[in-house]
DRENVEXZA-710329 format. One record per residue (C-alpha): residue number from 1; residue in three letters; x, y, z. Coordinates in steps of 0.25 Angstrom, whole numbers, plus 5000, padded with zeros to 4 digits. Each point is the difference from the previous one (the first is absolute). Layout:
N
<NUM; "ala"; <X; Y; Z>>
...
This chain:
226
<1; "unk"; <4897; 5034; 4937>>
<2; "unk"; <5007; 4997; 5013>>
<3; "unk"; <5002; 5014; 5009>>
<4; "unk"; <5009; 5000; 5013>>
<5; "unk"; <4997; 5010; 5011>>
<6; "unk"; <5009; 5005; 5008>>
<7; "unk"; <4994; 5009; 5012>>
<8; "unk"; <5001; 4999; 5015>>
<9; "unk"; <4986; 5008; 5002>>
<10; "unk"; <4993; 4985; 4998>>
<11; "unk"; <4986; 5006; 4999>>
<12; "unk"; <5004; 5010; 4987>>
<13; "unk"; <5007; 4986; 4994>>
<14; "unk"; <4989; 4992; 5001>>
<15; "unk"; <4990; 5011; 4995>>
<16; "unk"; <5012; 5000; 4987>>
<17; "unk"; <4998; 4984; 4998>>
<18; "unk"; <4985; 5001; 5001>>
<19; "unk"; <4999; 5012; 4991>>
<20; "unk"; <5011; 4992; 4990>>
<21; "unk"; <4992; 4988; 5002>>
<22; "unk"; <4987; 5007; 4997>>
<23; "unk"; <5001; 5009; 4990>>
<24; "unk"; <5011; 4994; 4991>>
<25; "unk"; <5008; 4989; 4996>>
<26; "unk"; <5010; 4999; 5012>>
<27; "unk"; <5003; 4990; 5010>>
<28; "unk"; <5008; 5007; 5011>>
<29; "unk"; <5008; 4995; 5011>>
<30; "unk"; <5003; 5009; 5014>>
<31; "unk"; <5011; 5001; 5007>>
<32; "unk"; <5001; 5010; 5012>>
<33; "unk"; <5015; 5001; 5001>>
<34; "unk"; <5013; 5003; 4992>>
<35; "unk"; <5007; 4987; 5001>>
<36; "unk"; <4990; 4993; 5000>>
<37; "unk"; <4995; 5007; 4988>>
<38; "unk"; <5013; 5001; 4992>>
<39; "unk"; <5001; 4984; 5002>>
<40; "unk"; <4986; 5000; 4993>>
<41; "unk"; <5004; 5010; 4987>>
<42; "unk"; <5012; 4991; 4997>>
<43; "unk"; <4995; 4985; 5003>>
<44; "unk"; <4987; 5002; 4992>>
<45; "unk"; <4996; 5003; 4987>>
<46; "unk"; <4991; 5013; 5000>>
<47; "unk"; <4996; 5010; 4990>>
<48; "unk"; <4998; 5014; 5011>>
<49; "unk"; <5006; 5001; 5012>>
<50; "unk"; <4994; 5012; 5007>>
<51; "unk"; <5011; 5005; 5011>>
<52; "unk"; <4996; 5008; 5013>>
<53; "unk"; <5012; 5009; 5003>>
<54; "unk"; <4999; 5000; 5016>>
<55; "unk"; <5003; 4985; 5003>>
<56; "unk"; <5004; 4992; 5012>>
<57; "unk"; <5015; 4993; 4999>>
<58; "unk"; <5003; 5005; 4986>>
<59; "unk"; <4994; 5013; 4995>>
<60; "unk"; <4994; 5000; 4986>>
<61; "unk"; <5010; 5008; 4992>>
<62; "unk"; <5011; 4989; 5007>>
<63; "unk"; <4991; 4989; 4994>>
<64; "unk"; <4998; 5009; 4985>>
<65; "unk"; <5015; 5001; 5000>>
<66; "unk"; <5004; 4984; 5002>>
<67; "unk"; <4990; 4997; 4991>>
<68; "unk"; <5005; 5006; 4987>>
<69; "unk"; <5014; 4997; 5004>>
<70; "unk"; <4995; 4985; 5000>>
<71; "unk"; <4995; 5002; 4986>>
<72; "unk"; <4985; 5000; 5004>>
<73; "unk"; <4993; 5008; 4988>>
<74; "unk"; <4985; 5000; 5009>>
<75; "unk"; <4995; 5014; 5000>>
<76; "unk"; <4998; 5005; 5012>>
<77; "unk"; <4989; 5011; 5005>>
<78; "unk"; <5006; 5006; 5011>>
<79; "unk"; <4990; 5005; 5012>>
<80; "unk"; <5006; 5011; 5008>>
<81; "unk"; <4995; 5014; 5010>>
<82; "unk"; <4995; 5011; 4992>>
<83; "unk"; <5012; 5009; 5006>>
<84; "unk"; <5009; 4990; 4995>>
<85; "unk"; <5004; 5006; 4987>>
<86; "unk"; <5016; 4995; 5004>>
<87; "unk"; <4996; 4988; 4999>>
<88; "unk"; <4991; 5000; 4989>>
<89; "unk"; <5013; 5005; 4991>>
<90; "unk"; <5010; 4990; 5007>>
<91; "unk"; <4989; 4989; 4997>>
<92; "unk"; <4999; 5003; 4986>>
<93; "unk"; <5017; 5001; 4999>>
<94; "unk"; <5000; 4987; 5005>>
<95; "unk"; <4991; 4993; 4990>>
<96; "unk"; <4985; 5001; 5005>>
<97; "unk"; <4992; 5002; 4989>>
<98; "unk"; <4986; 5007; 5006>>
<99; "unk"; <4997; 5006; 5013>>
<100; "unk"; <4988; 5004; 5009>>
<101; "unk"; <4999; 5010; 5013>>
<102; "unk"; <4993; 4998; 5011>>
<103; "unk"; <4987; 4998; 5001>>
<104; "unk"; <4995; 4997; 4986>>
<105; "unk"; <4989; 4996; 4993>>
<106; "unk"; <4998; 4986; 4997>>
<107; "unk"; <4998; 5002; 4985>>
<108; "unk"; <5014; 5007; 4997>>
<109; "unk"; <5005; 4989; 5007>>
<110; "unk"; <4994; 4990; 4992>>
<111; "unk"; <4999; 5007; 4985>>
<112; "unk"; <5016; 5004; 5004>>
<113; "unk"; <5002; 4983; 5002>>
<114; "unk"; <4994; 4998; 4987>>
<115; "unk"; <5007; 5009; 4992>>
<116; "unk"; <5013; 4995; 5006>>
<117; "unk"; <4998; 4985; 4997>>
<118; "unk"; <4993; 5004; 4987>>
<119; "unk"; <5015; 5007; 4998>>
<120; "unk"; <5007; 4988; 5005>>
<121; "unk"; <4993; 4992; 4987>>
<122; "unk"; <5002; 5010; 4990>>
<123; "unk"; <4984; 5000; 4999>>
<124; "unk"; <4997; 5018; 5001>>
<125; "unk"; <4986; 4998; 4997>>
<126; "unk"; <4991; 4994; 5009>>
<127; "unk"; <4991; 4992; 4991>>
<128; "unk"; <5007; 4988; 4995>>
<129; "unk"; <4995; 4994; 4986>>
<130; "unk"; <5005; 4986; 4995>>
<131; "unk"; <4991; 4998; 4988>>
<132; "unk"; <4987; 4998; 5004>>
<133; "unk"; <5003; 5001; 5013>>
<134; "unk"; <4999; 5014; 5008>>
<135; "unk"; <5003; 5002; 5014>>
<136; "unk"; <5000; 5014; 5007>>
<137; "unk"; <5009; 4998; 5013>>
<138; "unk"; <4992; 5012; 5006>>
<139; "unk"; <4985; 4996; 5001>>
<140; "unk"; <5006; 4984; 4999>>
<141; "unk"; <4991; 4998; 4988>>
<142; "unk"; <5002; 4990; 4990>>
<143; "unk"; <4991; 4998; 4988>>
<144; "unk"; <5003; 4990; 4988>>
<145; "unk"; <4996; 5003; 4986>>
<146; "unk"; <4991; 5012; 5007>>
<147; "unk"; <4995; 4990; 5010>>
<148; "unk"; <5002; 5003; 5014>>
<149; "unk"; <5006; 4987; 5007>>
<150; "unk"; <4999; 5001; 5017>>
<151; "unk"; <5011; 4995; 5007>>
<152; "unk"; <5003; 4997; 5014>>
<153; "unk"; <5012; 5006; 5006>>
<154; "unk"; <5009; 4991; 4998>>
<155; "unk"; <4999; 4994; 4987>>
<156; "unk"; <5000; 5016; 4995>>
<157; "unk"; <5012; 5001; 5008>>
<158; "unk"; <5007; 4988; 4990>>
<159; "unk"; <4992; 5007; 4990>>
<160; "unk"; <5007; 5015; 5002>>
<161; "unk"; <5015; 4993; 5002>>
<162; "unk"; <5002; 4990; 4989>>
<163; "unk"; <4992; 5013; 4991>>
<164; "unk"; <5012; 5010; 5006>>
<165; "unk"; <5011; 4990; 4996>>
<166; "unk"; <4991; 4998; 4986>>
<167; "unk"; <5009; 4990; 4992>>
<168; "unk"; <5010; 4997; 5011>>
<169; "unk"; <4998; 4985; 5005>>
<170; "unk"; <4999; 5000; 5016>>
<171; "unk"; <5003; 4988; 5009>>
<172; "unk"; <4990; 4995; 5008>>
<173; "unk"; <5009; 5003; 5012>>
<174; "unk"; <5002; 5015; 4995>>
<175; "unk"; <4983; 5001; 5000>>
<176; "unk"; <4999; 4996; 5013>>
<177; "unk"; <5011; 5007; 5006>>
<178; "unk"; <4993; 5013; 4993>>
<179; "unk"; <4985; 4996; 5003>>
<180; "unk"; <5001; 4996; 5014>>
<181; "unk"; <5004; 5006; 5013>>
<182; "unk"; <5006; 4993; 5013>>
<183; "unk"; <4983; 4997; 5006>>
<184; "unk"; <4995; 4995; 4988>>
<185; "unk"; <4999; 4984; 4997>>
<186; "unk"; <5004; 4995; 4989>>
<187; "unk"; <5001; 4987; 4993>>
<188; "unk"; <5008; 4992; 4990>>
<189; "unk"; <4991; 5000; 4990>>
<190; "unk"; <4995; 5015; 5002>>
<191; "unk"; <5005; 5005; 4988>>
<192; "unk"; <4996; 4989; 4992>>
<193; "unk"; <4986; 5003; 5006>>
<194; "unk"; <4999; 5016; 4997>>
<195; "unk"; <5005; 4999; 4986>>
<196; "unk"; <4989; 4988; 4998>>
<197; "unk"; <4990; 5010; 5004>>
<198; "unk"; <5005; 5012; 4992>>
<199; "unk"; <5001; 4992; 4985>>
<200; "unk"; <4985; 4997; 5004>>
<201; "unk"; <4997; 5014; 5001>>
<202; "unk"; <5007; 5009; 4991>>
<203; "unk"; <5008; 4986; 4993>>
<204; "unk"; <4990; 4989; 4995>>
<205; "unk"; <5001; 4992; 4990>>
<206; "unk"; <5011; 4990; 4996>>
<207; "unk"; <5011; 5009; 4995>>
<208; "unk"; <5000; 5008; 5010>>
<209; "unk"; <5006; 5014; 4993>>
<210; "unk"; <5002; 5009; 5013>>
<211; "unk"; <5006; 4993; 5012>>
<212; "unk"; <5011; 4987; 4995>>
<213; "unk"; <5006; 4991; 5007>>
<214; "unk"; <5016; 4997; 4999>>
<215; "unk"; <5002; 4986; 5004>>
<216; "unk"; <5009; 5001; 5014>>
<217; "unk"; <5002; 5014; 4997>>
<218; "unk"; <4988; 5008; 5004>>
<219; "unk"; <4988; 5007; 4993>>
<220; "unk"; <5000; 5014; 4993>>
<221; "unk"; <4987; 5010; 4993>>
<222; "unk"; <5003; 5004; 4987>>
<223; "unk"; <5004; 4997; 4987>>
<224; "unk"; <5004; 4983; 4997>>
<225; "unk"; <5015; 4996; 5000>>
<226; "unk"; <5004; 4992; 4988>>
């Protein structure tokens, strides 16, 4: 899942990324400004967007207004002063779909993203089961058939999306535009790569029963299209 960022304190918003980063599934770009940052939310494709209040050039709840005027169905976790309970009530009016006061502790923040994004996929539970496949989206544990399967980080990342979306077909570009942020590298044949590496973990065999490909379409987890 890819995470936007927008705080002017740079120091809290790099603590955010590395927390996202670290302890789930997200990518996460920073932007230190509202223009800047309202450029970002509506140029990208992100799954969270989490919105300082107090902003240079465009304050947040400018930035949380265009955005659902545009049409832009993100879910935003808005960030505010723990006196500001106006703002938290105008933020909510104005489409925000979580907020946090500051200072917080790092694991709200992070078990709120979840539960938001978790929303945004129609997926309440946590724990993800696609036949014999089981993956807890807390812990980031996948076991096959009871079998525990290790994954680096960004092959779960795949892993977790296509399993969110289970039986929706996603385009190579919709993956990478989830899976990456702005710092990371990535190649023309990424995908190709990560999905070979995940059917050799959790997929083998000729068949291939949980992870399908649909020529110049895309890939998707679940049950096989006629």
């Amino acid at each position: 899942m890819r995470s936007l960022i927008i705080e002017d304190e740079a120091r809290l918003a790099r603590n955010i990324a590395k927390v996202l980063a670290e302890t789930t599934s997200f990518a996460a770009d920073i932007s230190t400004d509202g223009e800047d940052g309202l450029h970002m939310a509506l140029s990208q494709a992100y799954d969270l967007i989490i919105l300082d209040l107090m902003l240079p050039k465009i304050p947040g709840l400018q930035i949380l207004r265009t955005l659902r005027q545009k049409g832009c169905r993100t879910p935003v976790l808005i960030l505010t002063a723990r006196d500001a309970s106006d703002d938290i009530i105008e933020g909510l009016d104005r489409g925000a779909d979580d907020y946090l006061t500051k200072p917080f502790e790092m694991g709200e923040l992070i078990a709120r993203c979840k539960a938001m994004v978790r929303r945004v996929y129609d997926q309440p539970n946590p724990v993800i089961r696609v036949g014999d496949l089981r993956i807890d989206t807390a812990s980031r544990e996948v076991t096959v058939q009871g079998r525990r399967v290790i994954l680096p980080a960004m092959e779960y990342r795949l892993l977790e999306y296509l399993a969110m979306r289970e039986g929706q077909i996603a385009s190579k570009t919709e993956i990478i535009d989830h899976l990456y942020d702005f710092q990371s590298e990535n190649f023309s044949n990424t995908v190709e790569v990560y999905v070979s590496c995940l059917r050799r973990k959790i997929d083998p065999g000729p068949r291939h029963e949980l992870i399908h490909t649909v020529r110049g379409r895309g890939y998707y987890i679940g049950e096989r299209k006629s």
